[in-house]
C-alpha positions in Angstrom: 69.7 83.7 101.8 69.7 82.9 98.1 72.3 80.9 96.2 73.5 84.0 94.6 74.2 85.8 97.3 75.7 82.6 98.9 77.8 82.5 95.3 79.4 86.2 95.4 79.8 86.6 99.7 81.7 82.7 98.9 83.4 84.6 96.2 84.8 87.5 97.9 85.9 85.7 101.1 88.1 83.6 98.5 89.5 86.4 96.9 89.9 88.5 100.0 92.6 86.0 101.8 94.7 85.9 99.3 95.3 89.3 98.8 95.5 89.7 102.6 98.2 87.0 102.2 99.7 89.0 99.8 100.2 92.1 101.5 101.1 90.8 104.6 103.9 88.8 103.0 105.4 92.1 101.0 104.5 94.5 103.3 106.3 92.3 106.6 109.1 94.0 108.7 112.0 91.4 106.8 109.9 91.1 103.1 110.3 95.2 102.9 114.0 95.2 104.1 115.6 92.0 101.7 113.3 93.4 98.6 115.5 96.9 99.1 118.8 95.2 100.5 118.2 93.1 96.9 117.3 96.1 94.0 120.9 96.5 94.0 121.7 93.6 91.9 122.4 90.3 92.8 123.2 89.7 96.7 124.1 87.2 99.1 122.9 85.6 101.8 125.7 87.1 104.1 125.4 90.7 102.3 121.4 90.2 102.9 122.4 89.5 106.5 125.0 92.7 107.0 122.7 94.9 105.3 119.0 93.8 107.3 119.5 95.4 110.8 118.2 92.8 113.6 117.5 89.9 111.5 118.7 86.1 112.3 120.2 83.9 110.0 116.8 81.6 110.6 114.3 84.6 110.0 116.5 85.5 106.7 116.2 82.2 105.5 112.7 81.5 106.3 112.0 84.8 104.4 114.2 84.1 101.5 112.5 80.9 101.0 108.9 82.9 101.0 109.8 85.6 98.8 111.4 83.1 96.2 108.0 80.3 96.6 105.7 83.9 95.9 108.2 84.5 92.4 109.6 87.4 94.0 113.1 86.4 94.2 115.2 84.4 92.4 118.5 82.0 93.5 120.9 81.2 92.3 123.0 78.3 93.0 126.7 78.4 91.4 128.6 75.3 91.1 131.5 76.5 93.2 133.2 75.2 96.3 132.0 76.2 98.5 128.5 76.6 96.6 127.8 80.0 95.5 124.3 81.5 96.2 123.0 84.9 94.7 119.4 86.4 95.2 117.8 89.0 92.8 114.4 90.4 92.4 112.1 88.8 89.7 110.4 91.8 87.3 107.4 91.2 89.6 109.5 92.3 92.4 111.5 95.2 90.6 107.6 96.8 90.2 106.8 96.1 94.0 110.2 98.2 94.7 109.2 101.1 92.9 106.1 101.1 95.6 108.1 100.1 98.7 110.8 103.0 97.2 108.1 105.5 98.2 106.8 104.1 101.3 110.6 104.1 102.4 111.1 107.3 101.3 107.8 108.3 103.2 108.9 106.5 106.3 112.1 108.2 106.2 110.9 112.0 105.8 108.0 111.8 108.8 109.4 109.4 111.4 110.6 112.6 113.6 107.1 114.1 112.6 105.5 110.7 113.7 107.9 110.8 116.8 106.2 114.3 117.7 103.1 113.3 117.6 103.1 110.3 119.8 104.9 112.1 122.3 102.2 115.0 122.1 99.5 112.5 122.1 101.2 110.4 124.9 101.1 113.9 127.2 97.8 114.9 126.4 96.6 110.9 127.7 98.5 111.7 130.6 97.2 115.0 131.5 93.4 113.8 130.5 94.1 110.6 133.3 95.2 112.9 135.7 92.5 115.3 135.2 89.5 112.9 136.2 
């Protein structure tokens, strides 16, 4: 193979994981839910944790820490007792919302739609099984 083609397949595999990075770290089950829970202004941890169906404290956190390394979310540490702590999205992630706003909104008006079809395709597997 030449070095070119060495150069640009090198090239693309470098590019290519961190965008795969990317998305999966937005796109995750708890990245989707605290970017939403935290478009409404600044929010703490315990709101975060009332508002995020399922999530542990340790999954919150761990996520929190993510979004806030990837400059998606900011903290904010006031010098209280006890201390303070208020998350908010970065301009970055106030654009990403816009997106995850329509996927929500997607999600939300087809689920029964999605729902249907499974079980449709669910009893047709069953019938083709029994069948042969």
């Amino acid at each position: 193979m030449s070095h070119s083609r060495v150069d640009v397949a090198e090239r693309i595999d470098n590019e290519a994981c961190p965008l795969t990075e990317v998305l999966e770290r937005v796109a995750g089950k708890w990245s989707i839910g605290i970017l939403v829970a935290a478009a409404q202004g600044p929010v703490r941890f315990t709101e975060l944790e009332r508002a995020i169906a399922g999530i542990s404290r340790r999954m919150l956190t761990l996520n929190l820490r993510r979004l806030e390394r990837d400059g998606l979310l900011v903290r904010t540490v006031y010098p209280t007792v006890p201390p303070k702590v208020e998350y908010s999205l970065t301009p970055m992630a106030r654009e990403l919302h816009t997106s995850l706003s329509g996927l929500v909104g997607w999600a939300e008006r087809h689920r029964a739609d999605i729902t249907t079809a499974r079980a449709a395709y669910d009893a047709s597997a069953v019938d083709a099984g029994t069948a042969s």
